[in-house]
N, C-alpha and C positions, 0 to 999 in steps of 0.2 A: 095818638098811635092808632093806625087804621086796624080791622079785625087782623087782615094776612100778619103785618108784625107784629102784632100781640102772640099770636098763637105762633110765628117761629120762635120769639121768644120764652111762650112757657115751653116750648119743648125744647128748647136750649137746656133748659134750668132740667128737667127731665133725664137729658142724655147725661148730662153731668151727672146728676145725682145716681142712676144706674151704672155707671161706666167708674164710679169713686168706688159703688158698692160692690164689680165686678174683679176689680183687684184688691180689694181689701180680703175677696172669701176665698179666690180663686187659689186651687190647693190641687187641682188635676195633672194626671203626669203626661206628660202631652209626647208623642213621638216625634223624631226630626227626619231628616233624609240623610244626615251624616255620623252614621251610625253612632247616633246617642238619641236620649229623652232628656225631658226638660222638666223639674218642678217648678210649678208655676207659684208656687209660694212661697219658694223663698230664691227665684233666678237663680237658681245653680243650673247646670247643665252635665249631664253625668254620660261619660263611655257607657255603651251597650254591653251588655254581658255576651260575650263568648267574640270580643274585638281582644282582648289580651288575657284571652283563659288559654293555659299549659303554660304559662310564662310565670318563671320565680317573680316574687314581693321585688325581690330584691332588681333582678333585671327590672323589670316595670319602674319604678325608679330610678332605675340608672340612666331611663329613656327619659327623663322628661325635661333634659337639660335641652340649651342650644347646639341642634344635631341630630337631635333624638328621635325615632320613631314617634316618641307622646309630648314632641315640643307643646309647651300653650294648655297643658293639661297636670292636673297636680292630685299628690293623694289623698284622697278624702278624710276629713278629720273625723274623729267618737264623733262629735256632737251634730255635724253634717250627716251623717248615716243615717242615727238616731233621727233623726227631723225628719231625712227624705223617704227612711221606709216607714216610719208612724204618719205621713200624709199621704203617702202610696196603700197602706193597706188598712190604718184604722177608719171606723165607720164607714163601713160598705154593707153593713146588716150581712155580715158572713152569720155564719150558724155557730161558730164560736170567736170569744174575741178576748184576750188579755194585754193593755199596756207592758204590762209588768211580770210576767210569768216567769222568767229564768232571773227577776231581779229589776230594780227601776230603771223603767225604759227599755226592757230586752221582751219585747214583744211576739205571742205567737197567735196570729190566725189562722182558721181551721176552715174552707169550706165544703160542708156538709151536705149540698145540696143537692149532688150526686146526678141524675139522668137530669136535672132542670139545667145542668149546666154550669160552668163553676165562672162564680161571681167575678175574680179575679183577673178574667179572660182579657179585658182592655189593657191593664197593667202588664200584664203575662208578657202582651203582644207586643207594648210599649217599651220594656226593656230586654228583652232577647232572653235568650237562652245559653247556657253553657256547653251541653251536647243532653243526648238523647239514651236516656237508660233503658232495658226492657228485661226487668226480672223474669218475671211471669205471664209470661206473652202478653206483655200489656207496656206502652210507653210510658214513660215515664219524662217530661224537660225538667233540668236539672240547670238553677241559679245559685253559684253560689260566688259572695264576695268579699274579697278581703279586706281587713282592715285595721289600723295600729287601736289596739281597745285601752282598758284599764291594766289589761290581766295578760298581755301583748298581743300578739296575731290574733283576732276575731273575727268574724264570718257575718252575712245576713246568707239567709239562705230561702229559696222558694220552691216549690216542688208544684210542678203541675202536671197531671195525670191527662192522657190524651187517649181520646175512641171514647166511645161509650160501653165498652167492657170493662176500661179501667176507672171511669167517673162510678161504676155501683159497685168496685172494690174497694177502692179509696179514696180520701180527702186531700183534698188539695190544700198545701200550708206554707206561710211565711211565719217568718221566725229571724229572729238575732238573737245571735248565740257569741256570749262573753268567756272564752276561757284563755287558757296558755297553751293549747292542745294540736295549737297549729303555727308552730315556730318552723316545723319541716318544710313549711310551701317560702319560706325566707329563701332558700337556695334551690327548691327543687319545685317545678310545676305541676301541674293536675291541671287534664282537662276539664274538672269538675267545677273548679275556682278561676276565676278570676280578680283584679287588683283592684278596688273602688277607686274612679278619676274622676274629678270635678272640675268643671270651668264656671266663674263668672260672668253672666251673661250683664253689658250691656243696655239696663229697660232704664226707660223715664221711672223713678221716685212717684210712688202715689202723692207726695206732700208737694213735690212740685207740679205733680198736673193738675191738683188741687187749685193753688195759688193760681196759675194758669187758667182755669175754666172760673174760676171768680171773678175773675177782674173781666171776661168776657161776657157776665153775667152783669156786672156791676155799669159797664159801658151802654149795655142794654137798657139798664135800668134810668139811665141818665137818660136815654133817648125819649124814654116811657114816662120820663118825668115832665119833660120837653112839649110834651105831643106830639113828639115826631115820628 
């Protein structure tokens, strides 16, 4: 094997070995142009917030049959939520952080960073907004989403503080929050909330492009054995 095939071959074996590595860690919540995002960690595919906030649990559901406003889109189960907001907002070095704060797995992030700018801002962006509060002359985006829990109706909720009068008031916070306290948005809407939808995206199986880039690898290598 002359130097040019040698060396597109070790960098064969290279791309592979980075691109196995790039889905195995890949956990970023990626935005789409159809008004949803994407966790890349586990190919869900999620509605944006504020595409079916003021609409009851119960309508949102009634949509996602053949016919429906949310044909192709389904409600997100506890353990989908649980996954996609602990890979959306743990480990970001916010200024506070608990898995487990209202109980295992109900998570509340806190960032504290105030005029630096709040950590959160990509994700923020990434999945939308519910509508726009302003207590004290200061905005306030308001995410909140619904979901069938333990305890029945539960919420993920995100609060992000907007201008730089309201980043040195307050902290910006994610949170899931597990109770029975929100059975009323079953029949009746809030623009505050919206209904958690999930679609399965789709992707090539890391285990299959695995097999797939070995045996590309292995062909090489046969050639490499050759002299050829």
């Amino acid at each position: 094997m002359d130097k040019k095939a040698l060396s597109l071959y070790v960098s064969t074996i290279i791309w592979v070995v980075t691109s196995v590595f790039s889905i195995a860690t890949a956990g970023i919540i990626e935005n789409t142009d159809n008004d949803s995002f994407i966790d890349n960690a586990t190919g869900l595919e999620w509605m944006d917030f504020g595409i079916n906030n003021g609409q009851s649990f119960d309508y949102v559901s009634s949509q996602l049959v053949a016919g429906g406003i949310y044909k192709g889109w389904q409600l997100a189960t506890e353990n989908q939520v649980y996954e996609m907001w602990a890979n959306a907002f743990l480990g970001l070095d916010s200024s506070y952080e608990n898995p487990d704060f209202y109980g295992v797995g109900q998570l509340k992030v806190v960032d504290g960073k105030k005029a630096d700018g709040s950590i959160f801002s990509p994700i923020f962006s990434a999945i939308g907004f519910n509508t726009i509060i302003d207590p004290f002359l200061a905005d306030t985006k308001i995410s909140k989403g619904l979901f069938e829990g333990q305890n029945g109706l539960s919420y993920v909720e995100a609060k992000e503080r907007v201008g730089m009068y309201n980043n040195w008031l307050d902290d910006d916070i994610s949170q899931i929050i597990e109770n029975n306290n929100n059975e009323m948005f079953r029949e009746i809407g809030d623009v505050q909330y919206s209904t958690m939808l999930v679609k399965v995206l789709q992707v090539t199986e890391p285990s299959t492009f695995i097999i797939f880039s070995l045996g590309l690898i292995a062909i090489g290598g046969r050639r490499f054995n050759r002299g050829i």
